[in-house]
N, CA, C and O atoms as a Tripos MOL2 file, in Angstrom:
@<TRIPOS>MOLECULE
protein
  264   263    66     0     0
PROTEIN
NO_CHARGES

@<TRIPOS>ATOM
      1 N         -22.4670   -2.5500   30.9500 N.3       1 UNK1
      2 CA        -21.2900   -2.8430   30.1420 C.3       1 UNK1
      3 C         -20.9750   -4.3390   30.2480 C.2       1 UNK1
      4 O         -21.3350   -5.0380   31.1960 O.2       1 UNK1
      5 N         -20.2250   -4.7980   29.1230 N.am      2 UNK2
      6 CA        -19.9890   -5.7340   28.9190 C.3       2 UNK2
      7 C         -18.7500   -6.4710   29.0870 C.2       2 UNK2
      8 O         -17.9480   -5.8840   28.3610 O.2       2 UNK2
      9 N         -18.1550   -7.4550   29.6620 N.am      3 UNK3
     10 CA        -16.6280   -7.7960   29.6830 C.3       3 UNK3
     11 C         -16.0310   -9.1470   28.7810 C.2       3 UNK3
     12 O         -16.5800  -10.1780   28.3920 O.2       3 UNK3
     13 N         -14.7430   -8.6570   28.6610 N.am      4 UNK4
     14 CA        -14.3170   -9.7040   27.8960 C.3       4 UNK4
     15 C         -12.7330   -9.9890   27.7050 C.2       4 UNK4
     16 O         -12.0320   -9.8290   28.7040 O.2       4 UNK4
     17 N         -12.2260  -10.3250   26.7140 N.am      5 UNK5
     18 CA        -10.9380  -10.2510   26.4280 C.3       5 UNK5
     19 C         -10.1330  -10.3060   25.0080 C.2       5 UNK5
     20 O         -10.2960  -11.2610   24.2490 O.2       5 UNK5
     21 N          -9.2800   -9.2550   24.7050 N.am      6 UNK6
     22 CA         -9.1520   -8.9520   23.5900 C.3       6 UNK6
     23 C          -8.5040  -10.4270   22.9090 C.2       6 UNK6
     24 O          -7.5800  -10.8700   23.5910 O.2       6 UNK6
     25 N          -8.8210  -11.2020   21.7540 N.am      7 UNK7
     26 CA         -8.7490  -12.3790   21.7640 C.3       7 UNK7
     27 C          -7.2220  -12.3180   20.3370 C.2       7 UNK7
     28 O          -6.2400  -13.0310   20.1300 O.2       7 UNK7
     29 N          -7.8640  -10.9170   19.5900 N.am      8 UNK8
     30 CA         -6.9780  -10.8860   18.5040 C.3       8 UNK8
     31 C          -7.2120   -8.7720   18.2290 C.2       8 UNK8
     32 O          -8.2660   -8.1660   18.4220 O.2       8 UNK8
     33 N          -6.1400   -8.2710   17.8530 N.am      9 UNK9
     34 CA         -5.8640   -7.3160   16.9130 C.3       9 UNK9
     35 C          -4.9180   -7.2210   16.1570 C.2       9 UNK9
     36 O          -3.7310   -7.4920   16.3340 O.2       9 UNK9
     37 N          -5.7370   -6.6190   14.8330 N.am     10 UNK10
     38 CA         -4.8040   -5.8290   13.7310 C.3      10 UNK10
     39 C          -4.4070   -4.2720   13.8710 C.2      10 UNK10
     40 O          -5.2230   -3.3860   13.6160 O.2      10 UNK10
     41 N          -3.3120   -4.0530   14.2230 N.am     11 UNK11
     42 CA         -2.8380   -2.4770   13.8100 C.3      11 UNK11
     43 C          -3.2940   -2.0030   12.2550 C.2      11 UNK11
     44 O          -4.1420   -1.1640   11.9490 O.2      11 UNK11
     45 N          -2.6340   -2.6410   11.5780 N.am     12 UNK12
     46 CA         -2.5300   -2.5810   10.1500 C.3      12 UNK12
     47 C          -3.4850   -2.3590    9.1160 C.2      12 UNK12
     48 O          -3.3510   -1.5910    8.1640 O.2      12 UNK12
     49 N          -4.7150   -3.2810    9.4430 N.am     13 UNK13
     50 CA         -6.3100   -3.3870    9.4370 C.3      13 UNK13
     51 C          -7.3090   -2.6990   10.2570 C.2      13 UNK13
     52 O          -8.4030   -2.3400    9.8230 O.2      13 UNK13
     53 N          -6.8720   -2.5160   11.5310 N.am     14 UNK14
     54 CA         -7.4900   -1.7790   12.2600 C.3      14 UNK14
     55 C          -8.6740   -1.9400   12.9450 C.2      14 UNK14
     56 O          -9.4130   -1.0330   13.3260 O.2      14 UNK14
     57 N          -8.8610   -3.3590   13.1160 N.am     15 UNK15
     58 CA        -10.0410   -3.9880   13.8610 C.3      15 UNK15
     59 C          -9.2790   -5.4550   14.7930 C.2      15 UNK15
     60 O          -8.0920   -5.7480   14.9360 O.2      15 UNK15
     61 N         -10.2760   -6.0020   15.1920 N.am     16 UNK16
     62 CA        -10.1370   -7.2340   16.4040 C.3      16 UNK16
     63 C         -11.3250   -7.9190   16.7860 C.2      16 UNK16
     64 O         -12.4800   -7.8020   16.3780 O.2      16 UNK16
     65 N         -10.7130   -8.8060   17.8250 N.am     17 UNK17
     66 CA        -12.1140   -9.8880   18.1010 C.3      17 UNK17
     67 C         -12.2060   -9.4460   19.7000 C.2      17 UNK17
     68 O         -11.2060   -8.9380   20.2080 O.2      17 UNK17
     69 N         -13.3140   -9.6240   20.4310 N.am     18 UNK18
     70 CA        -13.0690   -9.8590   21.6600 C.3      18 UNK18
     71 C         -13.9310  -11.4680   22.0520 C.2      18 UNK18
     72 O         -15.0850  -11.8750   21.9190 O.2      18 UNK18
     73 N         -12.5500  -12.0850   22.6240 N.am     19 UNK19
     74 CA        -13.2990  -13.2050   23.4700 C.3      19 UNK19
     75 C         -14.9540  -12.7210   24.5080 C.2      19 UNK19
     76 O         -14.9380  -12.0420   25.5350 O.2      19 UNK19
     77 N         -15.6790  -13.0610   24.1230 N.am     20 UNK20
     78 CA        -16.5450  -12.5370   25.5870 C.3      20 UNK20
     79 C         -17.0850  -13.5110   26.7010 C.2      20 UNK20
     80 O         -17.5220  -14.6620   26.6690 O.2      20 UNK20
     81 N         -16.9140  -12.7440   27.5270 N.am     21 UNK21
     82 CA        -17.1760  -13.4820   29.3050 C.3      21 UNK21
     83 C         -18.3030  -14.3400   29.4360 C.2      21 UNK21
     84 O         -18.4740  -15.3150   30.1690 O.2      21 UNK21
     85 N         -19.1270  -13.7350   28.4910 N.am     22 UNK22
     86 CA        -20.2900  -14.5110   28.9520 C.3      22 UNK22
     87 C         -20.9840  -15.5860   27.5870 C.2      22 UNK22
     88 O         -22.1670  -15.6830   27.2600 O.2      22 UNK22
     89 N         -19.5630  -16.4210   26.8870 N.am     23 UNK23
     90 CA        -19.1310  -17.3240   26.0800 C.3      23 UNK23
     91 C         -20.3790  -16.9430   24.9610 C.2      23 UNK23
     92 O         -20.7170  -18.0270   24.4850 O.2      23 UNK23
     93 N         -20.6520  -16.5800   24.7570 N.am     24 UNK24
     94 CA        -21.2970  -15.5770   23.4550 C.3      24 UNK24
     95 C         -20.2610  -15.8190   22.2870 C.2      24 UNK24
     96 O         -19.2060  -16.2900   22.7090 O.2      24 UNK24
     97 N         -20.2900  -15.6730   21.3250 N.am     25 UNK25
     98 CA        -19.7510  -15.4870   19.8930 C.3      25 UNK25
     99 C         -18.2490  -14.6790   20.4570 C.2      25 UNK25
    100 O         -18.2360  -14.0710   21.5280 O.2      25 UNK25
    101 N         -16.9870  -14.7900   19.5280 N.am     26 UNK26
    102 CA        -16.7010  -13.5820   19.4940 C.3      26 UNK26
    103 C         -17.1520  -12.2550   18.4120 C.2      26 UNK26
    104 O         -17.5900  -12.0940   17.2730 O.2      26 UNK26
    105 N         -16.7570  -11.5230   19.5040 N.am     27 UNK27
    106 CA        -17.1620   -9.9800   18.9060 C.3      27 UNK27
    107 C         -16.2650   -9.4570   17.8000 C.2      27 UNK27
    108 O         -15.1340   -9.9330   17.6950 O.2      27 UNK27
    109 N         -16.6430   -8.6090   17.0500 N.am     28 UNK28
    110 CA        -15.8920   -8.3210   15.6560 C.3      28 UNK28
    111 C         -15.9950   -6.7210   16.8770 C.2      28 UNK28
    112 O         -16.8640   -6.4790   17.7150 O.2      28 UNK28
    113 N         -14.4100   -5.6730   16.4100 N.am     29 UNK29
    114 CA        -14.6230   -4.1780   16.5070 C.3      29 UNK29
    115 C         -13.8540   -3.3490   16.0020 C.2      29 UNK29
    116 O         -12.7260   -3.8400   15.9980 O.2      29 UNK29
    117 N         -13.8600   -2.3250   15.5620 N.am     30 UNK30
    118 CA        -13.1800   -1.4970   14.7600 C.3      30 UNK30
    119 C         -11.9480   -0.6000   15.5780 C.2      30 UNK30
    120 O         -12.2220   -0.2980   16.7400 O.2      30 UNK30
    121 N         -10.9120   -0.2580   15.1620 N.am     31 UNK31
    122 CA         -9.8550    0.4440   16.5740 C.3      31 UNK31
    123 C         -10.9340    1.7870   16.4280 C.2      31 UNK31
    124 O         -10.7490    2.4670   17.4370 O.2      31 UNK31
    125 N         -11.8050    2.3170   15.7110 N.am     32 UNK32
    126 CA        -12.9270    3.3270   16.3420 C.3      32 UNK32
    127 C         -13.9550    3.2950   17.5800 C.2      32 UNK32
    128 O         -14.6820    4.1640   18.0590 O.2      32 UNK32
    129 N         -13.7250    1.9480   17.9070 N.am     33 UNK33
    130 CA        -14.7820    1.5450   18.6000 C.3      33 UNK33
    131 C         -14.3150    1.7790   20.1650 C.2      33 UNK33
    132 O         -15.0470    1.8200   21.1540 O.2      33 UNK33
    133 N         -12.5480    1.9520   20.0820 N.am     34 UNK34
    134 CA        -11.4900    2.2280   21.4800 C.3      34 UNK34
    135 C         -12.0040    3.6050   21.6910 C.2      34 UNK34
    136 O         -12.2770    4.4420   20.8310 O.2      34 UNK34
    137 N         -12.1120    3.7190   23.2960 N.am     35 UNK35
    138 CA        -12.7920    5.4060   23.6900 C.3      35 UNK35
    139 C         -11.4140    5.8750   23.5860 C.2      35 UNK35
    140 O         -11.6300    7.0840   23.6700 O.2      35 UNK35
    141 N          -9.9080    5.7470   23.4390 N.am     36 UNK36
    142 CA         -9.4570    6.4260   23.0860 C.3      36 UNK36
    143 C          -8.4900    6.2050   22.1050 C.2      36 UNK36
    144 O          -7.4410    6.8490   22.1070 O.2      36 UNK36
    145 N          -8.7950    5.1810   21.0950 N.am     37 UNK37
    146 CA         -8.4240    4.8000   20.0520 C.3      37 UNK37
    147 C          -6.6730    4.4980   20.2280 C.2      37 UNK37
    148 O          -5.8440    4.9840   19.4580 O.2      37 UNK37
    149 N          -6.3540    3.6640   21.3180 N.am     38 UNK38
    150 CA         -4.8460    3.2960   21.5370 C.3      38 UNK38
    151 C          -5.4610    1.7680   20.8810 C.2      38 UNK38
    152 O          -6.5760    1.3220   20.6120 O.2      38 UNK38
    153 N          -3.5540    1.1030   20.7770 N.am     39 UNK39
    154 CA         -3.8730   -0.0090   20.2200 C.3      39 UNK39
    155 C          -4.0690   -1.2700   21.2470 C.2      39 UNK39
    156 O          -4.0220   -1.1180   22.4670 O.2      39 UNK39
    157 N          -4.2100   -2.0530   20.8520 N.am     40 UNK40
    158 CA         -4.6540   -2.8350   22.0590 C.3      40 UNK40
    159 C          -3.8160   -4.3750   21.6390 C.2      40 UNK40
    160 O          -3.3240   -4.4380   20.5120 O.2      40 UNK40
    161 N          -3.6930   -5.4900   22.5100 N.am     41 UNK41
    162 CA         -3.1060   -6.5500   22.4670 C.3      41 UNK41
    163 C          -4.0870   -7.6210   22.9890 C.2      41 UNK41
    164 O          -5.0310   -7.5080   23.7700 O.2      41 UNK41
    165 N          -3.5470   -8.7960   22.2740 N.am     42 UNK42
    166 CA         -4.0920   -9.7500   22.7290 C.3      42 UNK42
    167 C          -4.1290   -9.8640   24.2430 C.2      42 UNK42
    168 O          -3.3770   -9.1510   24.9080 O.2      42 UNK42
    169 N          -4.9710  -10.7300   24.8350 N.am     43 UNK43
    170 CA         -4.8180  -10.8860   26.4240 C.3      43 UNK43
    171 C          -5.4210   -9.5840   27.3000 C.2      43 UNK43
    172 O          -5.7760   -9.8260   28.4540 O.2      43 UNK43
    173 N          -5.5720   -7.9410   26.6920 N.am     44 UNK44
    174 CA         -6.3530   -7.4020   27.2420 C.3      44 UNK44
    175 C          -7.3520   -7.4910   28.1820 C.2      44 UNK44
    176 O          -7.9320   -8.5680   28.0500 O.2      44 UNK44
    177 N          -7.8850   -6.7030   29.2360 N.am     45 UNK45
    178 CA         -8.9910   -7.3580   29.4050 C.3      45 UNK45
    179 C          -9.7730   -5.7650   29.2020 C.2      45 UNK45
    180 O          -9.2850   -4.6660   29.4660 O.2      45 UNK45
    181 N         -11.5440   -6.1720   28.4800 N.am     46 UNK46
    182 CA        -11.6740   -4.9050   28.3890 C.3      46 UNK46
    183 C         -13.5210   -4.8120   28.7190 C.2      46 UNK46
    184 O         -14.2890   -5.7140   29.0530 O.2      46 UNK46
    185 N         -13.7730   -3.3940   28.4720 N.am     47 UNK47
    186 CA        -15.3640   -3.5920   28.8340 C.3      47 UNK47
    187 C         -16.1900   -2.9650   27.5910 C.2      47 UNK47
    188 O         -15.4850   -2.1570   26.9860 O.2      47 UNK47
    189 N         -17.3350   -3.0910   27.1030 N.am     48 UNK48
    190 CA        -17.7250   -2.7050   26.0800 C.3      48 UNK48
    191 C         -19.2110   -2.8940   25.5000 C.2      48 UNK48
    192 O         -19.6900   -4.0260   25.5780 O.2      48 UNK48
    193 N         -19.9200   -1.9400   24.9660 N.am     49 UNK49
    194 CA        -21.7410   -2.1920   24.7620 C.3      49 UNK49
    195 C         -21.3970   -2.9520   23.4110 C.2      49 UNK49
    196 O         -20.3960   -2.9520   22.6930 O.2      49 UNK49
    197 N         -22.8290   -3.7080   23.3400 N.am     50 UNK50
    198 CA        -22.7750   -3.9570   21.5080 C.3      50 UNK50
    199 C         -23.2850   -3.0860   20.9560 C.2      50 UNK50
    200 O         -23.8180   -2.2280   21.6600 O.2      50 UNK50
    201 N         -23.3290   -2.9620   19.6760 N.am     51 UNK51
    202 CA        -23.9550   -2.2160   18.6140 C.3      51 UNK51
    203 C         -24.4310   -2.9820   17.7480 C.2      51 UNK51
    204 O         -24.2610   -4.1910   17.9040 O.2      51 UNK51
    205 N         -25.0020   -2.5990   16.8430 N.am     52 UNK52
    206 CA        -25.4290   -2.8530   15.4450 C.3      52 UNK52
    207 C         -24.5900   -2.5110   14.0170 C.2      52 UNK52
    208 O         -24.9560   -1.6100   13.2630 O.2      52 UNK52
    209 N         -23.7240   -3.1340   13.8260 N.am     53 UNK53
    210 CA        -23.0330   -2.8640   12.5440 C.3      53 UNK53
    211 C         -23.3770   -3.1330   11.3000 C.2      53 UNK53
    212 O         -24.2670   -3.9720   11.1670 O.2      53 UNK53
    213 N         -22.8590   -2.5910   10.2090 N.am     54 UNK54
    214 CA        -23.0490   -2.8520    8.8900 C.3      54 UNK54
    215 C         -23.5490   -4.5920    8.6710 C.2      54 UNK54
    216 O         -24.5900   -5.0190    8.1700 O.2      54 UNK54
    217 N         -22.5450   -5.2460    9.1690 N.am     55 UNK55
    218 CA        -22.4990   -6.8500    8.6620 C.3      55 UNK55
    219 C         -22.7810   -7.6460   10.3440 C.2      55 UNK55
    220 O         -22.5450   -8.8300   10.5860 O.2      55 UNK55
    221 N         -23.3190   -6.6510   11.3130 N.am     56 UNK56
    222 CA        -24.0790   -7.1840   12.3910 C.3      56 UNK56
    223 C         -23.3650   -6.9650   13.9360 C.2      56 UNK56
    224 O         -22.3760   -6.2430   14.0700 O.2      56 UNK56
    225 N         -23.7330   -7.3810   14.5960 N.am     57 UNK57
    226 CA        -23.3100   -6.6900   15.9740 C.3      57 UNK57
    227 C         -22.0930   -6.6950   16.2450 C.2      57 UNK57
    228 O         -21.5130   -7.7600   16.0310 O.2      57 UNK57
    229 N         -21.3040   -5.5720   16.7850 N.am     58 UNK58
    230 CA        -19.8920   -5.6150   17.1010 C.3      58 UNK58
    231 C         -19.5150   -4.5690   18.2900 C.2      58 UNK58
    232 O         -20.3550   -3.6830   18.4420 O.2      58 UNK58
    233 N         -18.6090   -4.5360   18.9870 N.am     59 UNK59
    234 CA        -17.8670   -3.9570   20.1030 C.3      59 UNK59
    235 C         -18.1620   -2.5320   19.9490 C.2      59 UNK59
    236 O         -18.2150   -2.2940   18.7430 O.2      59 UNK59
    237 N         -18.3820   -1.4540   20.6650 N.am     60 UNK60
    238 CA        -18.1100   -0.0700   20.4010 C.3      60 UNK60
    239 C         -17.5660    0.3290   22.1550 C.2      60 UNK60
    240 O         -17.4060   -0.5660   22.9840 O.2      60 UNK60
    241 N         -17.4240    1.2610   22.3530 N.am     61 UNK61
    242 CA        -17.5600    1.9690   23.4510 C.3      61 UNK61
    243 C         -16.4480    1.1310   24.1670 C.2      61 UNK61
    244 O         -16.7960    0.9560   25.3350 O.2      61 UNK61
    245 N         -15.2240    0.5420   23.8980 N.am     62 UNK62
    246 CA        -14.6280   -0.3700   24.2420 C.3      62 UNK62
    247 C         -13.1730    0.7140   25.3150 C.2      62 UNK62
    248 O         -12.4160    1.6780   25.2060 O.2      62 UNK62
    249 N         -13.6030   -0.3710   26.2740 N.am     63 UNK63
    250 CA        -12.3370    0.6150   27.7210 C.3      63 UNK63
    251 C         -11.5480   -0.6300   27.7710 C.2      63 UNK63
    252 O         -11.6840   -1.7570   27.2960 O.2      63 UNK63
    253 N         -10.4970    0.0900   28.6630 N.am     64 UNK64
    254 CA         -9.5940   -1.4710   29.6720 C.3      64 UNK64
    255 C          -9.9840   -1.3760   30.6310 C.2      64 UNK64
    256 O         -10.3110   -0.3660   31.2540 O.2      64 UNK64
    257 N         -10.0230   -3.0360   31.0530 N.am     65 UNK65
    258 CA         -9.9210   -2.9420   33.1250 C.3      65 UNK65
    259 C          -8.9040   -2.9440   33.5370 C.2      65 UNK65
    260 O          -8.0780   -3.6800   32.9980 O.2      65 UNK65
    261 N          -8.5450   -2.1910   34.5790 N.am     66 UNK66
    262 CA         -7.0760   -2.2570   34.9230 C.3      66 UNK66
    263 C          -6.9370   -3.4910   35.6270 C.2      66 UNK66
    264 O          -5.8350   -3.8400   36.0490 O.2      66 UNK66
@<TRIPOS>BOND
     1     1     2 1
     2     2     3 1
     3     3     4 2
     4     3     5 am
     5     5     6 1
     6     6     7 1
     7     7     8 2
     8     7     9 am
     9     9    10 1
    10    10    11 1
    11    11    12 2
    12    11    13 am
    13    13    14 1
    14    14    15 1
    15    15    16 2
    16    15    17 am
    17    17    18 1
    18    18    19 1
    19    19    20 2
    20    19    21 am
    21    21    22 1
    22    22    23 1
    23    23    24 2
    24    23    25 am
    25    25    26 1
    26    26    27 1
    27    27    28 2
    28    27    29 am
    29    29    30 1
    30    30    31 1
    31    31    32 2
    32    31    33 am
    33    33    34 1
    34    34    35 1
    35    35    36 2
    36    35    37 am
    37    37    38 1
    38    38    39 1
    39    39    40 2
    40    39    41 am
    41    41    42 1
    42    42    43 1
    43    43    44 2
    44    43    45 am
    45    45    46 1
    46    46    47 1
    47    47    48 2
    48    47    49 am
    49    49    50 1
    50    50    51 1
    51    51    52 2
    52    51    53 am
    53    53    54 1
    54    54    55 1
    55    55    56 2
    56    55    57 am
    57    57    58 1
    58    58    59 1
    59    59    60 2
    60    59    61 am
    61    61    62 1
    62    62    63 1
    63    63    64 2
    64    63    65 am
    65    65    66 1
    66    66    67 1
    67    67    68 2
    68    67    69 am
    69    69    70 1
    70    70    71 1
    71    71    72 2
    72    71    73 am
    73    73    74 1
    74    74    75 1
    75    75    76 2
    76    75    77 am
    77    77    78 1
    78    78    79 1
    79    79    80 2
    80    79    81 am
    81    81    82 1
    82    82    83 1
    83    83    84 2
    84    83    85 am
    85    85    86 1
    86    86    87 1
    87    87    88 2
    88    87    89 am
    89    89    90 1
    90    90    91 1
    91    91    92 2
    92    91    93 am
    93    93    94 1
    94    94    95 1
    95    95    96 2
    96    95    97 am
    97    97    98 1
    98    98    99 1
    99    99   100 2
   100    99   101 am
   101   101   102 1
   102   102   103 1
   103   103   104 2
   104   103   105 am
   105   105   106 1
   106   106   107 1
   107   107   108 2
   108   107   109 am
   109   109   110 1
   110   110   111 1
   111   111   112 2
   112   111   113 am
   113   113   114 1
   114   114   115 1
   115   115   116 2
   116   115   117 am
   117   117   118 1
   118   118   119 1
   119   119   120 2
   120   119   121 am
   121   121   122 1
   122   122   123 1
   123   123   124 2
   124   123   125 am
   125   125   126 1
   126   126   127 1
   127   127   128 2
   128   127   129 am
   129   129   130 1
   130   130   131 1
   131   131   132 2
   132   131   133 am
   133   133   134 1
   134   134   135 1
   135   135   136 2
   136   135   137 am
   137   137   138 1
   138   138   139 1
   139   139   140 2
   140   139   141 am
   141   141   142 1
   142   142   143 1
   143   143   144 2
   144   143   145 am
   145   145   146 1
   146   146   147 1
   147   147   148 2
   148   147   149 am
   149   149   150 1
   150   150   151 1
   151   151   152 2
   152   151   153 am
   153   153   154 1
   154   154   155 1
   155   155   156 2
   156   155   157 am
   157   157   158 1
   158   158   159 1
   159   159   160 2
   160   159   161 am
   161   161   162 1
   162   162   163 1
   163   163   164 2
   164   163   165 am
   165   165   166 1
   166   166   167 1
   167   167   168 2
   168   167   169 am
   169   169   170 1
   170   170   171 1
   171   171   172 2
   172   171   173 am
   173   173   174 1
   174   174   175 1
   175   175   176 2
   176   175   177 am
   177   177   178 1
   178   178   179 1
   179   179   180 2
   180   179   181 am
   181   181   182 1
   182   182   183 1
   183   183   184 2
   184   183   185 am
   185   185   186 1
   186   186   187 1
   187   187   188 2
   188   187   189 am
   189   189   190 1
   190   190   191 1
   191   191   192 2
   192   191   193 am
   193   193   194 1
   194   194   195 1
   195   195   196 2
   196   195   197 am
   197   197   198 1
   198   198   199 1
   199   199   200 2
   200   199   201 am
   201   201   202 1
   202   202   203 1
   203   203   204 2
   204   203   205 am
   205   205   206 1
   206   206   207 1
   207   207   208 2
   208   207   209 am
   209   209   210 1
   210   210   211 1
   211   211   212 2
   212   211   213 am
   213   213   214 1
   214   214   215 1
   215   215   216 2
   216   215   217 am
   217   217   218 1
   218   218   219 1
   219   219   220 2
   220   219   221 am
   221   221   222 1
   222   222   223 1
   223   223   224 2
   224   223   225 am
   225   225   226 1
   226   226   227 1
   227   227   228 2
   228   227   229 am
   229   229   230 1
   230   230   231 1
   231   231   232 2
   232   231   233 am
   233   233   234 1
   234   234   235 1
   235   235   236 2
   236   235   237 am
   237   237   238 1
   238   238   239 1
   239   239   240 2
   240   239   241 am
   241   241   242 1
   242   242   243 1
   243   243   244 2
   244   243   245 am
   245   245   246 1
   246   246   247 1
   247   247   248 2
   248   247   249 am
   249   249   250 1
   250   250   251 1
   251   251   252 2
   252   251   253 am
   253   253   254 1
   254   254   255 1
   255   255   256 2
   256   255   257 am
   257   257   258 1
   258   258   259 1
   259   259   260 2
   260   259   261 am
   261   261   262 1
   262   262   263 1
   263   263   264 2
@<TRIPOS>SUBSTRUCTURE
     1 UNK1         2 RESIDUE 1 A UNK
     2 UNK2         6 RESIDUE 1 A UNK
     3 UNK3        10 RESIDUE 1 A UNK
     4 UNK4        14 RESIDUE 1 A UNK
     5 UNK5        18 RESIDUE 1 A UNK
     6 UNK6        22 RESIDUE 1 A UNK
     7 UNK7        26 RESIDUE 1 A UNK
     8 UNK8        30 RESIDUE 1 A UNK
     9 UNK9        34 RESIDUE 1 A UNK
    10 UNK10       38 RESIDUE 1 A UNK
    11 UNK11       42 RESIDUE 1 A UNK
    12 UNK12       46 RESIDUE 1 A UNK
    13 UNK13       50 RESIDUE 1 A UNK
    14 UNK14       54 RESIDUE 1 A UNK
    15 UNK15       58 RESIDUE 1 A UNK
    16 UNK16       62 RESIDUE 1 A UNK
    17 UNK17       66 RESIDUE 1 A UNK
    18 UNK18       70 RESIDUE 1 A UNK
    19 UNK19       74 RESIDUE 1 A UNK
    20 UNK20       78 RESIDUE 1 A UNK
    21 UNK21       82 RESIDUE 1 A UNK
    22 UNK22       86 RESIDUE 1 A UNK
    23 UNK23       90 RESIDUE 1 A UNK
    24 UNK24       94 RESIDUE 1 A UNK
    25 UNK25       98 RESIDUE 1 A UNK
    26 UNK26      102 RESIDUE 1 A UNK
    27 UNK27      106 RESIDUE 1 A UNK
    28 UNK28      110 RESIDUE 1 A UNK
    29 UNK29      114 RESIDUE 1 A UNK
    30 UNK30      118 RESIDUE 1 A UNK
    31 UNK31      122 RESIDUE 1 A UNK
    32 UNK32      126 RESIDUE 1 A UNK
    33 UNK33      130 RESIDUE 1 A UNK
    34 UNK34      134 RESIDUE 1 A UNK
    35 UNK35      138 RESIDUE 1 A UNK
    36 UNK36      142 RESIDUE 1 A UNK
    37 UNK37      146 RESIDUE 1 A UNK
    38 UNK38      150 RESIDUE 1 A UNK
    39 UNK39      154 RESIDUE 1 A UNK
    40 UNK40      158 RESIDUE 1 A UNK
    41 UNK41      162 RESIDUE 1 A UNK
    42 UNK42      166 RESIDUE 1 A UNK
    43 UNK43      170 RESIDUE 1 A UNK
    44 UNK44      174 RESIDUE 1 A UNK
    45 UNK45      178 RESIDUE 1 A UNK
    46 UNK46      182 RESIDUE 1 A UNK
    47 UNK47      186 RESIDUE 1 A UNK
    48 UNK48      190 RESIDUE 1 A UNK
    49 UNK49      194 RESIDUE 1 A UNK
    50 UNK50      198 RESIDUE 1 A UNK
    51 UNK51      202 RESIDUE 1 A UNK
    52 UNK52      206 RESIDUE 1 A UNK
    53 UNK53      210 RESIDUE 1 A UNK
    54 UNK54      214 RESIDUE 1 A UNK
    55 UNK55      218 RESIDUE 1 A UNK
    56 UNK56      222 RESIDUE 1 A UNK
    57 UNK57      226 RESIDUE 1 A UNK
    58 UNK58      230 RESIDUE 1 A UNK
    59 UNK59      234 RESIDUE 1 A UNK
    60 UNK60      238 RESIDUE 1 A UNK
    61 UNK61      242 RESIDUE 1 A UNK
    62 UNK62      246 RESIDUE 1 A UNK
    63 UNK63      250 RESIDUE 1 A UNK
    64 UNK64      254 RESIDUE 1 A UNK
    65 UNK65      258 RESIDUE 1 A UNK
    66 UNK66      262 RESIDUE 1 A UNK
């Protein structure tokens, strides 16, 4: 797994960025991509695999660290 930090979300839209740890791009992810689909805030910190998306790799499988 992967770590990072939630950099931006939309409720409204229903996706976000994550800053990632290991200064990589940020990540594009869908609020489907939350294992339990709560909303999330900037400043998060969270863990997460990539995938392969439509328009290219993005967040799935996305937890918090406490």
């Amino acid at each position: 797994m992967l770590t990072g930090t939630v950099k931006s979300y939309s409720n409204q839209n229903a996706f976000g960025f994550i800053e990632q740890d290991n200064g990589n791009k940020d990540l594009f992810f869908f609020k489907t991509g939350l294992l339990d689909h709560h909303i999330v805030e900037p400043g998060q910190r969270v863990e997460y695999v990539i995938v392969e998306g439509q328009k290219g790799p993005q967040a799935a499988k996305i937890s918090y660290i406490d």
